[in-house]
C-alpha positions in Angstrom: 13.1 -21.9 67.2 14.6 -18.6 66.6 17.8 -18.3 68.6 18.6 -14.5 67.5 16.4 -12.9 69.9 18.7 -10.1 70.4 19.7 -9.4 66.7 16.5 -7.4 64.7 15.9 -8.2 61.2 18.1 -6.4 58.4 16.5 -4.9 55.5 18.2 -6.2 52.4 18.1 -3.8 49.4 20.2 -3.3 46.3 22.5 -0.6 45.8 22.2 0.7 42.4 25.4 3.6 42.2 28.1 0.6 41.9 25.9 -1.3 39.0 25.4 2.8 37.5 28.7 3.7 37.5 29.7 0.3 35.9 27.1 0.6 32.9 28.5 4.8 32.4 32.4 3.5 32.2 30.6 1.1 29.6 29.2 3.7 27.7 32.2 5.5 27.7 34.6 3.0 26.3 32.4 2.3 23.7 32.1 6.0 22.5 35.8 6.0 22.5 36.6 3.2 21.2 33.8 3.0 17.9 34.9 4.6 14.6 32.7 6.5 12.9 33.5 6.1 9.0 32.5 8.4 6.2 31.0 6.2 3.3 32.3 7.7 0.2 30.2 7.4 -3.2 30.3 9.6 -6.2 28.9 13.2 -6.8 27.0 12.7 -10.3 25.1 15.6 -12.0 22.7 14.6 -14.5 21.6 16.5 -17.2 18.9 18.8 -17.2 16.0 19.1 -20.6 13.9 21.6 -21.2 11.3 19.0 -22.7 8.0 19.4 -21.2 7.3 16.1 -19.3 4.9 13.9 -21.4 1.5 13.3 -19.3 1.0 9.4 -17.7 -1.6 7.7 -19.6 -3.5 5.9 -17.0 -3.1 2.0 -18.6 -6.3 1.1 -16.3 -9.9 1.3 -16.4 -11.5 0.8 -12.8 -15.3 -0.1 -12.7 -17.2 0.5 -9.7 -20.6 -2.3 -9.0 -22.4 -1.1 -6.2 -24.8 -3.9 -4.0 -27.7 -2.2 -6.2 -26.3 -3.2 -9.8 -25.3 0.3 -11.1 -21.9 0.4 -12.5 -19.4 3.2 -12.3 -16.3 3.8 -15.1 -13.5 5.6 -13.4 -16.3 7.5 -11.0 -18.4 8.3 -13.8 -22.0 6.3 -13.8 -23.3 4.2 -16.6 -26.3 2.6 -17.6 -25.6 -0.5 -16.1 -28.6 -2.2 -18.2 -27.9 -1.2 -21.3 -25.3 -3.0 -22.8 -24.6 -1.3 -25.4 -24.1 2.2 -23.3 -21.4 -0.3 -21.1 -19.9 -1.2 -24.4 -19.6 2.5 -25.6 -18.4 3.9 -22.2 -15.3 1.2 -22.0 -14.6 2.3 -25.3 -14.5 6.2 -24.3 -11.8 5.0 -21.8 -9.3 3.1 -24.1 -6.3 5.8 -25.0 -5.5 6.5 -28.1 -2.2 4.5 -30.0 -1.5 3.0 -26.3 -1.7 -0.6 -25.4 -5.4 -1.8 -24.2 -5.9 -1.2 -20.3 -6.2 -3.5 -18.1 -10.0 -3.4 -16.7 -10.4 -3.6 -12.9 -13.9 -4.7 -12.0 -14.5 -4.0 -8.2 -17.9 -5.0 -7.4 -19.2 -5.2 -3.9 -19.8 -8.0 -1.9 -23.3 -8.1 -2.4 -23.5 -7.4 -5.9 -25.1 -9.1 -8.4 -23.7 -11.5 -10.2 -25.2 -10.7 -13.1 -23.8 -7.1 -12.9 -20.2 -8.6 -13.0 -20.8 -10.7 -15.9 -22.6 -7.9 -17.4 -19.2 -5.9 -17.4 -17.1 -8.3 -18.4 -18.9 -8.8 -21.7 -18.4 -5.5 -22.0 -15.3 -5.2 -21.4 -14.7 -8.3 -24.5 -17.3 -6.4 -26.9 -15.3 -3.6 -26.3 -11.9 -5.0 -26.8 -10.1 -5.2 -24.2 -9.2 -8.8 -23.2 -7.3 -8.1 -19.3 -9.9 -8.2 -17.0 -8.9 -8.2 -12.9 -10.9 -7.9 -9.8 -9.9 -6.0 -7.1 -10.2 -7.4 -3.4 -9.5 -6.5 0.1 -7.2 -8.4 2.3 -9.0 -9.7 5.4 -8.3 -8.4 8.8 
């Protein structure tokens, strides 16, 4: 039983000015209140040459196996069934007086095996013993 027949309902609502004005006095003492530091370090000026810069030998060789077998050496297309014209090509890629590159077979998913292992003899005919696959990360 509801006694208050004479009384209506009050709306309750917040009053956000007070709870405002509190967070701004906030904001305001901490801007006046924070130091702001300069971070010292040293002024070095390094010397200049007027040596032309020596060109980056690329110490990699990436090869390309498509899901059809043919075989790409750093975008250009080989004879993938010839292994001699494999052989030959790997060795048009090695730089020279540098350390051997490092061969990066990245075949497709649905290559053939037989491609792969067809480039990796290759790559041992040819001399260069660091052979790596390349692989996506999965999703």
């Amino acid at each position: 039983m509801d006694f208050r027949r004479g009384r209506g309902k009050e709306e309750l609502e917040i009053n956000l000015i007070p709870l405002i004005d509190v967070l701004l006095v906030i904001i305001i003492f901490l801007m006046l209140t924070t130091t702001y530091s300069k971070f010292s370090g040293l002024e070095i000026n390094l010397p200049t040459s007027d040596a032309p810069a020596s060109p980056d030998q690329p110490n990699e060789i990436n090869v390309a196996i498509t899901a059809n077998g043919d075989v790409m050496i750093n975008h250009t297309a080989v004879s993938a069934h010839d292994m001699n014209s494999l052989v030959a090509a790997l060795q048009r890629q090695i730089p020279e007086g540098g350390k051997s590159p490092i061969v990066i077979i990245d075949g497709d998913a649905k290559a053939n095996f037989q491609s792969v292992f067809d480039v990796m003899q290759a790559a041992q005919k040819a001399g260069l013993p660091n052979v790596s696959f390349a692989a996506q990360a999965q999703k």
